[in-house]
C-alpha distance (Angstrom), angle and dihedral (degrees) to the residues before:
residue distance angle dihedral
X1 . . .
X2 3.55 . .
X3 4.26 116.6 .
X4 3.62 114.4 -105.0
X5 3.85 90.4 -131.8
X6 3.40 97.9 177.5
X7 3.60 90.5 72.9
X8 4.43 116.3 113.6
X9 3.70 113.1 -143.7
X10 3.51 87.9 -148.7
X11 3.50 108.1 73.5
X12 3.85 135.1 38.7
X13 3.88 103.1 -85.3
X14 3.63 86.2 94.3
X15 3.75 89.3 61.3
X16 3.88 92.6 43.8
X17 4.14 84.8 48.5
X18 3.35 88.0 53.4
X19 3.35 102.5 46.4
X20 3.65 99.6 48.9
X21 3.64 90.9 54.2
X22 4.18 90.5 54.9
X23 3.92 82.5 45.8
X24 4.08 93.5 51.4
X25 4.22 92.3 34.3
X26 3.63 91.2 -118.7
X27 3.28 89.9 136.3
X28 3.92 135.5 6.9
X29 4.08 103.3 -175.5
X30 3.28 142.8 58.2
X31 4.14 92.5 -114.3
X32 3.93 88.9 51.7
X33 3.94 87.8 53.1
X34 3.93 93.0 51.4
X35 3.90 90.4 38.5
X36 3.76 88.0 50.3
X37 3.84 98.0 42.3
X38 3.57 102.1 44.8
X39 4.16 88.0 -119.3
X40 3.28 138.1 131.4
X41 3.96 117.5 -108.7
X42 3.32 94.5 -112.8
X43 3.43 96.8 57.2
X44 3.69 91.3 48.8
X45 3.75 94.6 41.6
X46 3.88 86.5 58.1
X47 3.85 92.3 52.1
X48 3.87 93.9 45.3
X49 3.54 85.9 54.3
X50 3.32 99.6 57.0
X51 3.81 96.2 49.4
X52 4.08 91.7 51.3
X53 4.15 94.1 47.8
X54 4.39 77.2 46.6
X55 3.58 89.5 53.4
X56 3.94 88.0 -127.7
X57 3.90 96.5 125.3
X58 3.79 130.1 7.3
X59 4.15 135.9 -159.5
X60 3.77 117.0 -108.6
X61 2.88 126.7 -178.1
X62 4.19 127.9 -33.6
X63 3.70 134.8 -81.4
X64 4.04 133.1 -141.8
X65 3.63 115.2 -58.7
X66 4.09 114.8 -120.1
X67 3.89 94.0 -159.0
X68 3.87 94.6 -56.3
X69 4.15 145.5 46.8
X70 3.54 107.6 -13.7
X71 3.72 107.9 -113.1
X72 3.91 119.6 -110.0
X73 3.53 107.6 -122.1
X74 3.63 118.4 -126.2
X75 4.10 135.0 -139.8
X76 3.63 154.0 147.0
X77 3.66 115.9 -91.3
X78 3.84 115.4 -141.5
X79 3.88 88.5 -124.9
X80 3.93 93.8 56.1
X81 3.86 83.9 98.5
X82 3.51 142.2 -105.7
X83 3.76 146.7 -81.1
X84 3.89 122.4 -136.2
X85 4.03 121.6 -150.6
X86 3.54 133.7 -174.2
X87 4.00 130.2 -167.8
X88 3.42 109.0 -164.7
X89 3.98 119.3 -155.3
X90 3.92 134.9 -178.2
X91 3.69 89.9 -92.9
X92 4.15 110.9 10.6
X93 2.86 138.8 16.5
X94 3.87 130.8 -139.5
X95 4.12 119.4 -142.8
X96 3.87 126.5 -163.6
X97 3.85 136.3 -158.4
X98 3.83 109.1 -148.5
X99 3.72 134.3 -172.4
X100 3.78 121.0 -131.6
X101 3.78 89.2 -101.7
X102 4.01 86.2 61.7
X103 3.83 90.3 -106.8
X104 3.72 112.0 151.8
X105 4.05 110.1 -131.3
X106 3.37 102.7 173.9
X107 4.19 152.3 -25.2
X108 3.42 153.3 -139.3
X109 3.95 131.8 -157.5
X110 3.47 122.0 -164.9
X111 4.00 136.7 177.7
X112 3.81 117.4 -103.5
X113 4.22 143.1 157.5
X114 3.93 113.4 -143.2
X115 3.75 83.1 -161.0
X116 3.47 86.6 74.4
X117 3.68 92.8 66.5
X118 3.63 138.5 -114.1
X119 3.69 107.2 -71.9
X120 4.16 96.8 51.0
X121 3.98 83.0 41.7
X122 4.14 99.0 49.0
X123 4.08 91.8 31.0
X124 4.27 77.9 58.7
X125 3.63 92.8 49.9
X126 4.20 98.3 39.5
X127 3.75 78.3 55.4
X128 4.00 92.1 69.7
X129 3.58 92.1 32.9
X130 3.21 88.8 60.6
X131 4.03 102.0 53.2
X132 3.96 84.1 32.3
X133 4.20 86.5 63.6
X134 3.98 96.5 24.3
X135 3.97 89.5 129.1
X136 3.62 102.8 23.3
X137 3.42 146.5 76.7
X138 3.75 112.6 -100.5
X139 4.15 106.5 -141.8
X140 3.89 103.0 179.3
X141 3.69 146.1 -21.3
X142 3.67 132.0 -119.6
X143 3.89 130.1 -166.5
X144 3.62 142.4 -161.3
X145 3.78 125.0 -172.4
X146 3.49 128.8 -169.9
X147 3.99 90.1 -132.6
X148 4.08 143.5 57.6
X149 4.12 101.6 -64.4
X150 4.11 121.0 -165.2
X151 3.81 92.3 -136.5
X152 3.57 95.0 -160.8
X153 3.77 92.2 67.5
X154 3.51 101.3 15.8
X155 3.23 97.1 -123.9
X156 3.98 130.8 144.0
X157 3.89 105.1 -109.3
X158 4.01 114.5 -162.1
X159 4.00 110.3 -37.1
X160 3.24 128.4 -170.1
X161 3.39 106.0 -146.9
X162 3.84 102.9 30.4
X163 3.62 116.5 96.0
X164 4.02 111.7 -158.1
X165 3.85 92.1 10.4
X166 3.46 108.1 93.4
X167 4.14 112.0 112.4
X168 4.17 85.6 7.9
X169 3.90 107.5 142.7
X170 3.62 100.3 -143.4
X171 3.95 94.8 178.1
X172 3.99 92.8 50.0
X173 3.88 88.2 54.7
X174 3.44 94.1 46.3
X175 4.11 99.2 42.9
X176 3.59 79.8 51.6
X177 3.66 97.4 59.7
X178 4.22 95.6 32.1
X179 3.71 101.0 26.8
X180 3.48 88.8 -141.3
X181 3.70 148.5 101.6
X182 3.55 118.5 -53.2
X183 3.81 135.4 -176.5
X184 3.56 128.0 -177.6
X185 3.86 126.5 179.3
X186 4.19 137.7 162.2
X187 3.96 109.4 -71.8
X188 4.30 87.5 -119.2
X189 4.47 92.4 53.5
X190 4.02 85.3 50.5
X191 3.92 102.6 50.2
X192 3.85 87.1 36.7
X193 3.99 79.6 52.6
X194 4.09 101.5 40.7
X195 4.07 88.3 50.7
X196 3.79 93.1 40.8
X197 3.73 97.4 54.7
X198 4.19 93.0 40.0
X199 3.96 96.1 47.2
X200 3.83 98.1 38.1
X201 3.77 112.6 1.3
X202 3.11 115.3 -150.7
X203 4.06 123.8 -3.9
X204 3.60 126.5 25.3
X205 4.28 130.3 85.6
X206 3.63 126.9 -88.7
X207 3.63 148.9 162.8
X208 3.98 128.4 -153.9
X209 4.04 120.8 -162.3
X210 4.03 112.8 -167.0
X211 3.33 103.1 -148.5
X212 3.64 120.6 -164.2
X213 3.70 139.3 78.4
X214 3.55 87.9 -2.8
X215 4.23 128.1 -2.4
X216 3.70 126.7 -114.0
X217 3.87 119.8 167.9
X218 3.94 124.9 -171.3
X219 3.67 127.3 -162.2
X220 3.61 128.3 -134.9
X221 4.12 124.6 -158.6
X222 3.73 121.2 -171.2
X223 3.94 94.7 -17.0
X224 3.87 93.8 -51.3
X225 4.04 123.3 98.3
X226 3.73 104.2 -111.2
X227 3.92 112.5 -137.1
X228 3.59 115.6 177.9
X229 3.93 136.4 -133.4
X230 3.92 90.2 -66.2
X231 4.13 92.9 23.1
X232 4.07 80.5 -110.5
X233 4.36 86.6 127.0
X234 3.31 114.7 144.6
X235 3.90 102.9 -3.0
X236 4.20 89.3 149.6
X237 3.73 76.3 167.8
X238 3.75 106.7 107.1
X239 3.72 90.6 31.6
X240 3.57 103.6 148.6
X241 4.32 113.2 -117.6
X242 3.71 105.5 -158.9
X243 3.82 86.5 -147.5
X244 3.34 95.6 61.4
X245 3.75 104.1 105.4
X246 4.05 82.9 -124.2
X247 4.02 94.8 -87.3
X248 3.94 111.0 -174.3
X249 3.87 112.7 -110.1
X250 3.97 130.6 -159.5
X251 3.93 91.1 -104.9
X252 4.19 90.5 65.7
X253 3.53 100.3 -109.6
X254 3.88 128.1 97.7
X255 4.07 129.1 -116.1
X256 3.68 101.2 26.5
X257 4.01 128.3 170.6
X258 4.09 85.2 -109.1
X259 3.55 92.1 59.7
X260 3.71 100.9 62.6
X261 3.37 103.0 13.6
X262 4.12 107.3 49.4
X263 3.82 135.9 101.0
X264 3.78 74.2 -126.1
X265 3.75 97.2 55.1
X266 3.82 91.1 40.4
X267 4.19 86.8 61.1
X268 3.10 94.4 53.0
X269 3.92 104.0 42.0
X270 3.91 82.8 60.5
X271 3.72 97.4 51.1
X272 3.70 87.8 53.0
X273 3.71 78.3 56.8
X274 3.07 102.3 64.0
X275 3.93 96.6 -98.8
X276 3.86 102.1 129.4
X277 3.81 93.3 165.3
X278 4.48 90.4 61.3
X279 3.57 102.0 97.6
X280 3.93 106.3 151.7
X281 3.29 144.1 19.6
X282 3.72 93.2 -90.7
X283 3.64 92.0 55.0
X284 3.83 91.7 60.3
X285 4.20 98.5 41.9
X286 3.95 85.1 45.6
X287 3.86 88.5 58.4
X288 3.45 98.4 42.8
X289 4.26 85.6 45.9
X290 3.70 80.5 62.8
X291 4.13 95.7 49.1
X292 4.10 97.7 -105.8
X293 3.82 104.7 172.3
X294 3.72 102.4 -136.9
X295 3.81 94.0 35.2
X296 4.10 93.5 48.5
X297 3.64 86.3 52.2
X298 3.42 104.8 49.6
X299 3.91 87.6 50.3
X300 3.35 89.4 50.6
X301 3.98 90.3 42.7
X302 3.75 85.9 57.6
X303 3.71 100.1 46.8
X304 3.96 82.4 58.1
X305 4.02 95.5 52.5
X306 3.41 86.0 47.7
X307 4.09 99.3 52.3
X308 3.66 89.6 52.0
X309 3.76 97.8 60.6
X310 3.99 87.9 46.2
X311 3.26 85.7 51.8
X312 3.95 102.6 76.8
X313 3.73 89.7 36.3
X314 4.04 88.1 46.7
X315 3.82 79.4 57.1
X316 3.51 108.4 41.3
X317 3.86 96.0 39.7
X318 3.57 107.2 37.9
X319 3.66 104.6 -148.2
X320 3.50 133.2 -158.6
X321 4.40 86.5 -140.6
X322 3.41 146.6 -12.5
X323 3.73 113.8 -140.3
X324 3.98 119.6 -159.9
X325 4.02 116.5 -152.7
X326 3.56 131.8 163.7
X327 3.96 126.3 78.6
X328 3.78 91.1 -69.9
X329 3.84 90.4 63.9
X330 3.49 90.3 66.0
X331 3.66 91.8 74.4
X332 3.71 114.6 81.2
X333 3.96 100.0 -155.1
X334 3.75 87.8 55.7
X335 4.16 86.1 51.9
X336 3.49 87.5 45.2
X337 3.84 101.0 56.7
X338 4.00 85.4 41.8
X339 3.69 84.2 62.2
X340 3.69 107.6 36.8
X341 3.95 88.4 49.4
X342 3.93 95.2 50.9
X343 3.42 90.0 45.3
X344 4.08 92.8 53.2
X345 3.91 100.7 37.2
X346 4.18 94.3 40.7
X347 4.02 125.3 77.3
X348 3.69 108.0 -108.3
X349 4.10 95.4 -115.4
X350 3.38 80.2 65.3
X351 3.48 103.1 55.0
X352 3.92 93.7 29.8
X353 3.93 95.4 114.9
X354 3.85 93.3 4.9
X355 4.25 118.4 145.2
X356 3.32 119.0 -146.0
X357 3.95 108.3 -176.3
X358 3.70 156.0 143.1
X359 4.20 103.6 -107.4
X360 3.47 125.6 -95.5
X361 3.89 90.6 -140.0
X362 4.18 93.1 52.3
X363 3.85 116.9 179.2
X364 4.18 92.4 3.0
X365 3.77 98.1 54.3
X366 3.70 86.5 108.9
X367 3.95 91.0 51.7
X368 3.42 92.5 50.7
X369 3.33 97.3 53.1
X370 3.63 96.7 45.7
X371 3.82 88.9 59.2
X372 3.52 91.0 53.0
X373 4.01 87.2 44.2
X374 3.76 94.8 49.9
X375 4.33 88.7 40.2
X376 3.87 89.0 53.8
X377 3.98 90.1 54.3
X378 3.86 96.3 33.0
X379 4.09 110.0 120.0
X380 3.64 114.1 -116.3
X381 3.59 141.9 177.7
X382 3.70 117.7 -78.6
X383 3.88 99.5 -162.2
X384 4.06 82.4 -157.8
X385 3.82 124.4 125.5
């Protein structure tokens, strides 16, 4: 494997490399880790080290000899602790227990109004973490916000649909209550994140579209969630479709992706309808389930929109997949248009070896990748002098 040069000895992404490859069984030993890292032993030894004295990782058991000591095999114990996620939506909000490896053991979804700010709302959700972690030690924190987030200080950073929120640091408030790491990121960079890291690991491209109420897409490069100069990457969002009929959106402008394409949109196209009793989402994708004209074509409709504005960045970007989440990926005709319309509008090079699928991960892509968030920012153990 080829040496992750980039790598400084002097700070603790060594440890976090190291432990992510334990987590994933990329490597079990000490000489796999150096090997793998493009580091000398002793450096690794150091770092190993301090992650067993930590209690982080643990040896068990040996591996095959190559002509000398057999190697102690090394792995996370299931008491090493835990790490806590939240994904916060307009009206619940979905919490996850996590092992160290990133494994998901269980969660918890509870009712709650961002419009009533973000103390009643994170006071709601400390309350599960708190019976979630009651006999365990709580490693790390990750985040997801339904909004534009300044990762740097954690802070919310002009959202559209959060009342109260705007310039709220959510990881202050929590690091003040946990005294512990705590990383928060947009709800679309985490479930591009979670399905990145369990379809491909580390490396490769990839782009994630939550579809649902509204649609947020993140962009991964390489393994690592690409943000931008103003962490505005990917936000196909207020792409304008010409065939919109120039709707107003939230963002100011007129025509945008959400105004065609949404669970949101889709509501609201049937009440003009005449279909009183569509409320949500649901209501529309359970109709067209069951073949209803107007409802199968407006899924359908939106799968389209939403092809043609993955269609440029299909081109431009070149990614390995695009994964679809959100409620309206459960539908297959809306996946289907997605498909056939990136497949017509892009140049076939770019489309050569291109995925175009429902993810793996489904409704917990956003936990997932605020484990792996929270695990990439967690403090560890140096072992350095």
């Amino acid at each position: 494997m080829t040496p992750h040069s980039d790598i400084a000895v002097g700070d603790d992404s060594v440890s976090r490399r190291i432990l992510d490859l334990i987590a994933r069984r990329e490597c079990r030993s000490r000489s796999e880790l150096a090997t793998t890292l493009g580091l000398a032993p002793s450096t690794v030894g150091l770092r190993v080290q301090a992650l067993l004295d930590a209690g982080v990782i643990c040896e068990r058991g040996e591996g095959t000899s190559r002509g000398g000591r057999r190697p102690r095999l090394l792995d996370i114990p299931e008491d090493a602790g835990v790490v806590l996620t939240a994904d916060l939506g307009g009206g619940h909000a979905r919490m996850g227990l996590h092992r160290l490896s990133g494994e998901l053991i269980t969660t918890r979804t509870i009712p709650v109004t961002l419009a009533d700010g973000p103390v009643p709302t994170l006071d709601a959700v400390c309350a599960v973490f708190d019976a979630l972690a009651r006999d365990t030690t709580v490693r790390a924190i990750g985040v997801s916000l339904p909004g534009p987030v300044d990762i740097a200080t954690g802070t919310v950073h002009q959202p559209s649909r959060m009342p109260g929120w705007p310039g709220f640091a959510v990881r202050e408030h929590l690091s003040e209550r946990y005294g512990i790491a705590i990383a928060v990121d947009n709800d679309a960079n985490l479930a591009a994140l979670g399905e990145h890291r369990v379809q491909f690991g580390t490396g490769r491209h990839s782009i994630t579209v939550k579809a649902g109420t509204a649609i947020g897409s993140g962009v991964i490069i390489d393994g690592i969630v690409h943000r931008g100069a103003t962490s505005a990457a990917g936000d196909i969002t207020h792409t304008r479709i010409d065939s919109s009929g120039g709707l107003p959106c939230s963002c100011g402008n007129t025509g945008c992706l959400e105004t065609v394409a949404s669970g949101a949109s889709l509501v609201r196209q049937m009440r003009e309808r005449g279909r009183t009793d569509v409320t949500t989402t649901a209501d529309v994708l359970a109709l067209a389930q069951d073949a209803e004209p107007e409802a199968t074509t407006l899924v359908r409709t939106a799968g389209t929109h939403l092809g043609q504005a993955l269609s440029g960045v299909v081109n431009f970007f070149n990614p390995d997949a695009v994964f679809l989440t959100g409620s309206m990926s459960a539908s297959e005709p809306f996946i289907a248009a997605v498909r056939s319309r990136v497949y017509e509008a892009c140049h076939p090079l770019a489309t050569q070896r291109l995925r175009i699928e429902a993810a793996r991960t489904g409704a917990d892509a956003i936990l997932h990748g605020a484990a792996r968030w929270a695990l990439d920012n967690m403090e560890l153990p140096t072992g350095s002098a």
